[in-house]
N, C-alpha and C positions, 0 to 999 in steps of 0.2 A: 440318442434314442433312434430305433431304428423305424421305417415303415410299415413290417412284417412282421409276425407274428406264426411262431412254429409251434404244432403239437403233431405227441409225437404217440406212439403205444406199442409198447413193449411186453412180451412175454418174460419173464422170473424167474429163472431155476433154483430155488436152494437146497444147500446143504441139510440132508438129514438132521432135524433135531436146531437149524436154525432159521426156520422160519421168522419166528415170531421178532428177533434181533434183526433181520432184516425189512420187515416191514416196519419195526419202528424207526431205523434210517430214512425208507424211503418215505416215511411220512412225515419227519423231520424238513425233506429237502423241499424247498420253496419250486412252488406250480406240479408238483409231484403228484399223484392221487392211486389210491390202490382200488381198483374196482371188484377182482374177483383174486380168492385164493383155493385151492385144492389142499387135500388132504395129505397129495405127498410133493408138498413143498410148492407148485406153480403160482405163480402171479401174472394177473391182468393189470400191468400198470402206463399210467397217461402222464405225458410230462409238457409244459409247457411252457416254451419260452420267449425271447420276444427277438432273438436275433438268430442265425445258424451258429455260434462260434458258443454262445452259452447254451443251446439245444446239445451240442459235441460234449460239450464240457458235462450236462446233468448226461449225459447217453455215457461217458466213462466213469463217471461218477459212481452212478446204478453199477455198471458190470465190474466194479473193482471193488465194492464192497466185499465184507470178510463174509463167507457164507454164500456168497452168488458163485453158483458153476455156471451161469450163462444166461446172459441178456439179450434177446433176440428181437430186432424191432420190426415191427410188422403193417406200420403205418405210421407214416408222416408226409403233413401236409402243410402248407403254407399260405396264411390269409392276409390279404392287404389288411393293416389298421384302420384305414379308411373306411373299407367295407364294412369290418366287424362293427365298429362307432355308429354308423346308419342302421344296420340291423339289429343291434342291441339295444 
């Protein structure tokens, strides 16, 4: 177990017509969550992990699924365990 704790958030692009296969993936994947979707295909999606090596691994994960033309990340941030434990 690591000390740190990664979240990350990602922009969506899907393939016309496969939206909805693709949000059932990414709600499938464990610390994954979809916030917002658009009409032609975008996602607000937050992923979180608890080390860098599995934040990598959910971050190709997302952008290699059947139906993503592109995963764009736009925020990630990293918080001591410690800290989060006190303030939670």
């Amino acid at each position: 177990m690591t000390d740190q704790y990664h979240i990350g958030s990602f922009v969506v692009h899907c393939q016309p017509g496969q939206t909805n296969s693709v949000r059932r993936a990414i709600g499938a994947m464990p610390g994954a969550e979809i916030h917002a979707c658009t009409e032609d295909g975008k996602l607000v999606v937050t992923l979180e992990r608890e080390d860098r090596t599995d934040m990598q691994v959910g971050m190709e994960a997302i952008a290699t699924l059947s139906g993503v033309l592109s995963a764009a990340l736009t925020y990630h941030r990293v918080e001591a365990l410690d800290e989060l434990r006190e303030n939670g």
